[in-house]
N, C-alpha and C positions, 0 to 999 in steps of 0.2 A: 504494500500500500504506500502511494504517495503523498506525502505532504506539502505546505510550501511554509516556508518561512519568510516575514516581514520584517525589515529591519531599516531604521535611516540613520546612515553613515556617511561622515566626513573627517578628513584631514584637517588640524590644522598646528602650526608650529609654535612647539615650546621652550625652543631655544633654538639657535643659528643652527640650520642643518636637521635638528633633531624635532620630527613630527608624531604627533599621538594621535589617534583614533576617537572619533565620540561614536559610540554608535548606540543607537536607542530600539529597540526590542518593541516592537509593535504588537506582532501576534503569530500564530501558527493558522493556518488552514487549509480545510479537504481539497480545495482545489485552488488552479494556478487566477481562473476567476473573481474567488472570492478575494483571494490576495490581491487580485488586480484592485476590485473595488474597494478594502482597507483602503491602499492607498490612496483612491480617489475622495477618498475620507480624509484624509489627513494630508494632503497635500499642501490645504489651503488654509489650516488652523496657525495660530503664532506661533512662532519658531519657525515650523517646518517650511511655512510661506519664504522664508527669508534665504532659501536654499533650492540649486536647481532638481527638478524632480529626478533626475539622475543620483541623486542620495539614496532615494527608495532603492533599496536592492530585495529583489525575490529570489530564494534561492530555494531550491527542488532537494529534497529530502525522502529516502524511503526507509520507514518505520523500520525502527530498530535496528537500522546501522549504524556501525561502531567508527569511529575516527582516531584517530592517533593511538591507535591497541599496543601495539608495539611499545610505546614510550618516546621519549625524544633526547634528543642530544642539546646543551643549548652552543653558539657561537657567538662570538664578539668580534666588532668590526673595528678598526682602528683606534686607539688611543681610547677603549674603550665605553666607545660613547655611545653604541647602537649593542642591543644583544638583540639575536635570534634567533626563538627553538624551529628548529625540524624534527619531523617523525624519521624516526631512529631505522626503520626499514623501510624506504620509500619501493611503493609498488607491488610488496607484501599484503598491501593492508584489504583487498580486493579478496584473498584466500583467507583469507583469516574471517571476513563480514560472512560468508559463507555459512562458515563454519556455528556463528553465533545468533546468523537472523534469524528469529522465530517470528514471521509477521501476526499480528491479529487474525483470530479466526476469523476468515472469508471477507478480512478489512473491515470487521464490524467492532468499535472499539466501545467499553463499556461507558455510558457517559458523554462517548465525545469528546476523554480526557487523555491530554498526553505528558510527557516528562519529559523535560531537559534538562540534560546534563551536560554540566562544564565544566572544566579546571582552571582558576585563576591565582595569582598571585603579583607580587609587588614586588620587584626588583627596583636599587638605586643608582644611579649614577653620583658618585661618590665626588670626583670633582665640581662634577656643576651643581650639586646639591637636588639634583632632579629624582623623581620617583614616575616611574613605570609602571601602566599593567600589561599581565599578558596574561590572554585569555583565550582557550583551544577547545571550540565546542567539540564535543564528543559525540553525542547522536539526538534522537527523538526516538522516546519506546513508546511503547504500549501500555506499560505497567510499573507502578512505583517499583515493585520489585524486581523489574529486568534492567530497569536504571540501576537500582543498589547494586545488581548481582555483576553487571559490565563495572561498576565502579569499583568493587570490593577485587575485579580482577587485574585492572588495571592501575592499580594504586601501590602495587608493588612492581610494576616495571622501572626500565630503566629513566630517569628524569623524574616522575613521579612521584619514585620512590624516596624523594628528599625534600618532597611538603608533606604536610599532617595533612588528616584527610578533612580537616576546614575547609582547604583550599578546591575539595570539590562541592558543586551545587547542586541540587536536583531542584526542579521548579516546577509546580504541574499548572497545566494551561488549556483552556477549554480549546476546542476547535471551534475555530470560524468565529470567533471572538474576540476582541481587539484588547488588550492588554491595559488597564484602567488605569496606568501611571501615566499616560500619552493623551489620554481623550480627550485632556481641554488646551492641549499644545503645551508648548514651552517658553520661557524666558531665560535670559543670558543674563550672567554677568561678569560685566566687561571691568575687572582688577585693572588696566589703565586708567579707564576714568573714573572709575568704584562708582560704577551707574548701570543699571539695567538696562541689558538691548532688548527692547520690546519688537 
């Protein structure tokens, strides 16, 4: 079974060179329509108005596959100012989803509820006094407990294996439902002028 996920994402820079991610979690749904229409919902609320709709990104998900199983490695890029994980067996991870997808019986899910799962944590950049997140979605299941039981396996591999399992999430989320932290838009605050971008 397919899902889609809604998400609105931008770049913007936190120091010379060095850019972060905002991305905001809209919703999950049964289809790539209904996701179309979120958007069509929220394009035009504050905040999101202030952004091209190329932010929206829809991205296609099938129930209960696993992402970064393997674990990861992380890398540092010069004068270490940029870190960044990759999965640790790239190309691998297609035999392995195989091996653990259980979809919903016949895509009928109970409720209409799903689970996501993610790993995040906070790395610093130590000279420039800056703090980082990084954040590696993992999948969408069907069941709090195929969430717990992919996390309880993956939480001993390699890279993983060196956050407390705080650093993973599970969040359940109805389908075709818009995520109630967004539905009256957003505001900014812009630390140069210590003023709200409306």
């Amino acid at each position: 079974m397919k899902v889609y996920m809604l998400q609105h994402s931008y770049e913007y820079e936190i120091y010379e060179g060095i850019k972060e991610t905002n991305a905001k979690f809209i919703g999950i749904y049964s289809s790539l329509q209904n996701a179309e229409e979120a958007k069509e919902r929220f394009k035009n609320k504050k905040g999101f108005n202030r952004f091209p709709e190329a932010c929206f990104l829809i991205s296609e998900h099938i129930l209960d596959e696993n992402h970064w199983f393997d674990g990861f490695i992380s890398l540092k890029k010069e004068k270490g100012r940029k870190k960044y994980d990759i999965p640790k067996k790239i190309g691998k991870e297609k035999k392995l989803n195989e091996k653990y997808n259980k979809v919903a019986v016949k895509g009928v899910l109970k409720d209409k509820v799903v689970y996501y799962l993610e790993h995040s944590y906070e790395y610093e950049i130590s000279e420039l006094d800056i703090k980082i997140d990084s954040i590696k979605f993992i999948g969408i299941y069907s069941s709090k407990v195929k969430a717990e039981e992919i996390r309880d396996q993956i939480k001993i591999k390699f890279g993983f294996n060196k956050f407390s399992e705080d650093c993973f999430c599970i969040d359940r989320y109805y389908l075709d439902k818009d995520y109630k932290g967004w539905t009256e838009g957003f505001i900014t605050w812009d630390g140069e002028t210590d003023s709200w971008i409306e």
